[in-house]
N, C-alpha and C positions, 0 to 999 in steps of 0.2 A: 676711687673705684678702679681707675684705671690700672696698676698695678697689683691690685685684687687678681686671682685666677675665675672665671668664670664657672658657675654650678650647671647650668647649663647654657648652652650653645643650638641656635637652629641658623642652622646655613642652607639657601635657594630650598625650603621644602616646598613640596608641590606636593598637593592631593586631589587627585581628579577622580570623579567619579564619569562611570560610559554608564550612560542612558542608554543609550541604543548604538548599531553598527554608525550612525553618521553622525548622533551628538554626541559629545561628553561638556559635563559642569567642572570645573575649574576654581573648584571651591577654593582651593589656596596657591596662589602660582610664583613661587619664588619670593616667598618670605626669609628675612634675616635677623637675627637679633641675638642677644643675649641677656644672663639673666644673672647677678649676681649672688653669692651668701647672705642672706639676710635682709635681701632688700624687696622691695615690692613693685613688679614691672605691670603698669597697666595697660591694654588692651583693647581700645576704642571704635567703634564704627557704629552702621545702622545694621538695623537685623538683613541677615542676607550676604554682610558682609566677610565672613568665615573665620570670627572669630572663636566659638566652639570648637567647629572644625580644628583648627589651629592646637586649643587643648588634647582634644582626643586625639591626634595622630601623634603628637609629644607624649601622649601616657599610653599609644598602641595598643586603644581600641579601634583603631582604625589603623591599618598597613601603610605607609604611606607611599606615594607616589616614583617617588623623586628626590635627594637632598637630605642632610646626615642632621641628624640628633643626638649632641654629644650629654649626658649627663652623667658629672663627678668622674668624669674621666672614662667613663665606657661609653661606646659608640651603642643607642639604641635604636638604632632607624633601619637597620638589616636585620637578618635574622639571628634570633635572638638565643644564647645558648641557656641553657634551663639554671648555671649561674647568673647572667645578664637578666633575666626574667625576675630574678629572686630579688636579687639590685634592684629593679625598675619599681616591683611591689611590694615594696619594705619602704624604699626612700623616698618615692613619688606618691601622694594622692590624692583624691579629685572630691570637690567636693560639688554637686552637683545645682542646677538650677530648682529644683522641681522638689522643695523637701518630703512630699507626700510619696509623689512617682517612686523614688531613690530606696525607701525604707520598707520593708519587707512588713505587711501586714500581721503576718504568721507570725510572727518574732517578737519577743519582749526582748525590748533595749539596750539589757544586759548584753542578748545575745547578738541582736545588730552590732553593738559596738563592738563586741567582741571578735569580730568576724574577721579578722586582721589576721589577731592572736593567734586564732584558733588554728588557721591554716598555715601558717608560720612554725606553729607550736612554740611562740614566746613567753611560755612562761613554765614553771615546774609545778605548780599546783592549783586546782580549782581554787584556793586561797587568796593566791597572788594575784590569778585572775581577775579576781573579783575587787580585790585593793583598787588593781590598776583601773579597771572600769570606774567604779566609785572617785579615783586623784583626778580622772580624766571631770568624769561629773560635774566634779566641786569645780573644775579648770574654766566648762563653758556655762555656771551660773545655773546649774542643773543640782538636786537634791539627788542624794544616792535611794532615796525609797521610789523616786523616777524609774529604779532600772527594772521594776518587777513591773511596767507597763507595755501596754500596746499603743504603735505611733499612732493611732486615730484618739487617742485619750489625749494629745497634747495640740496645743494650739502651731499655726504657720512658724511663729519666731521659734517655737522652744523645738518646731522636727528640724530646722535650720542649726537649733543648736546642737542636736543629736548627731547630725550630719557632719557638723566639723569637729566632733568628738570622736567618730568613728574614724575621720581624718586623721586627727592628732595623735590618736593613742600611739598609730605605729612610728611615730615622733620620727616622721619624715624632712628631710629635708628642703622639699621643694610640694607645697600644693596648690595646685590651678583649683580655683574658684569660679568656677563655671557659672555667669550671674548670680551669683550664692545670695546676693539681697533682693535680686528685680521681681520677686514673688511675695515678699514683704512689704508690711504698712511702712509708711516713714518715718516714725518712730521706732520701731524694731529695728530699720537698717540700721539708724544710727548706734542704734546698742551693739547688733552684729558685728559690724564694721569697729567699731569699740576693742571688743571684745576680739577681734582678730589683730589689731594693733597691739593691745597688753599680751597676747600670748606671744605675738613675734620677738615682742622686748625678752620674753621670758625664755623661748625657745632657741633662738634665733634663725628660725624657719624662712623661706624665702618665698613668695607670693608671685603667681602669674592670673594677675585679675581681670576678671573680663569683664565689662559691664557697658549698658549703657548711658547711664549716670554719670557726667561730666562733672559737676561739682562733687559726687563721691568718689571718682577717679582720681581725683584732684587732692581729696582730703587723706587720701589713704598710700596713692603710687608715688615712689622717687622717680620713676620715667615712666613714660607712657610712650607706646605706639598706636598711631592713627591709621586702623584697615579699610580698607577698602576695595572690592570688586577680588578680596580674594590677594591684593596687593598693598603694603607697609607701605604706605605713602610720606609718611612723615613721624620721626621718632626721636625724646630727646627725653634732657628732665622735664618735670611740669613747669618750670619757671620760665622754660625755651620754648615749649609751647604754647602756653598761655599767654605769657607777657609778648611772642613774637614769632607767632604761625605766619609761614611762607604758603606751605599749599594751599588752595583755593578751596580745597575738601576738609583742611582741617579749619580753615578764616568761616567757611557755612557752620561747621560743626557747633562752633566756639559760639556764632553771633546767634544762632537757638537757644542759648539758655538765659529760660529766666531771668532778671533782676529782682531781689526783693525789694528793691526802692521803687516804688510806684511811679515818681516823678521821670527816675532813668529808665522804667520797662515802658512808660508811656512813648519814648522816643525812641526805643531799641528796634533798628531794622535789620530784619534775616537777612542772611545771605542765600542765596541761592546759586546750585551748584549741580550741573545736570552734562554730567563726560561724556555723552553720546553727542552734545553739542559744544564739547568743549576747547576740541581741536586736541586733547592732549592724550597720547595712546602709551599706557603704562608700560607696555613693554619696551620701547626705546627708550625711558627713562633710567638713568645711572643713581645708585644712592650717591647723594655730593654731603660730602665736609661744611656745615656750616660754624664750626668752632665746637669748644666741648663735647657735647654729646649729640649735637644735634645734626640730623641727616634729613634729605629730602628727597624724592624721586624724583628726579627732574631732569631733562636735559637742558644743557647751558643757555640755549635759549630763551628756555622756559624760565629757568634760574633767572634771570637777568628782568625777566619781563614781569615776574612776583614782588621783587625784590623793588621794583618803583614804587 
């Protein structure tokens, strides 16, 4: 990966929202990362943590703060010239949480999906349009007599499928899946998530998933970042953090989930992990080097005193 050039880049982003003259929320303060071609970076915390956030100020539905956003080589975190715009919604896009919210009642499917197209004007004939809607179809397990419908006629899994159709068509190179399965049975995600794997092999599309699903983050990301309070606490491959979490936020994360062995979940004890009593104040934390890919926010201290 290393010698790879990066797809995208977020360097110190900060997204603050002002509540009022004396508050402001600090949804994301000084996040780092990057995101390579084809690979799939996971995105971990509890809700609150600004993991969304994070998407939307990367695809500038939100202005952000503070701190640059490189993708495919144009800076998108400034203002944006109505080339860089064209860039940003052609190659970037978002598939969202919520697949009912997301999908325009008014609209048969055709014309959701098509919505890319249409404003783009990628294609030269109602003909090709319609091809291309119907390749996409057959692409997410969807029949093309699907597109003469309305999204209240199809079940959670199949507007999720629509949704990452509407995605794909514009054969982007980077889409943030905004919990794309935490609104699905657990049998659907597992197709979903399926089904977003075979298209990456086919596309070679590159993934910024966000979830809170630890074993599907697992199943799906080559790296994951661990957020928290708005702050990347700890980020690496999945084998760096699973097999050997240093921060205390990501050792509570990890000791929550389930066992299906009844014998090892009868003895599985949480960790608990509560930073207002923690002693540790993210902002004096430094990302440190712990080999390969793996980083932590910590100061040396702190470093020294996980690490026993």
């Amino acid at each position: 990966m290393e010698d790879k050039k990066p797809l995208l880049t977020v360097t110190n982003l900060k997204q603050h929202f002002k509540i009022n003259r004396k508050f402001t929320v600090k949804a994301v303060d000084g996040v780092t990362f990057e995101i390579f071609p084809g690979e799939t970076y996971g995105l971990v915390g509890e809700s609150g943590s600004g993991k969304s956030t994070i998407g939307r100020s990367i695809i500038r539905l939100y202005k952000p703060t503070s701190g640059e956003v490189v993708f495919n080589g144009v800076t998108i975190s400034g203002q944006l010239s109505k080339k860089d715009t064209t860039h940003l919604r052609t190659r970037m896009q978002m598939i969202f949480q919520d697949p009912m919210a997301c999908l325009n009642p008014r609209k048969k499917v055709m014309d959701i999906i098509a919505q890319g197209l249409d404003i783009h004007h990628l294609y030269k004939s109602q003909e090709e349009r319609r091809v291309k809607v119907y390749q996409i179809l057959d692409m997410v397990g969807l029949a093309s007599e699907h597109a003469d419908r309305y999204p209240h006629q199809f079940s959670g899994g199949q507007r999720q499928r629509i949704g990452i159709a509407r995605a794909l068509i514009m054969n982007p190179d980077l889409i943030i899946a905004d919990e794309a399965i935490s609104a699905l049975d657990v049998s659907i995600q597992a197709q979903v998530v399926n089904l977003m794997k075979d298209i990456q092999k086919q596309t070679n599309t590159a993934y910024l998933f966000i979830a809170h699903d630890l074993s599907m983050v697992k199943y799906i990301s080559d790296r994951i970042g661990v957020l928290h309070l708005g702050h990347l606490v700890e980020t690496g491959t999945k084998e760096e953090i699973f097999s050997n979490p240093i921060h205390p936020y990501t050792k509570s994360l990890l000791s929550a989930i389930p066992q299906a062995n009844p014998i090892v979940e009868k003895k599985r004890v949480a960790l608990t992990y509560d930073y207002g009593k923690s002693g540790i104040d993210y902002n004096k934390g430094e990302n440190k080097h712990l080999g390969g890919t793996h980083y932590v926010l910590a100061t040396t201290e702190e470093l020294e005193l996980w690490k026993k």
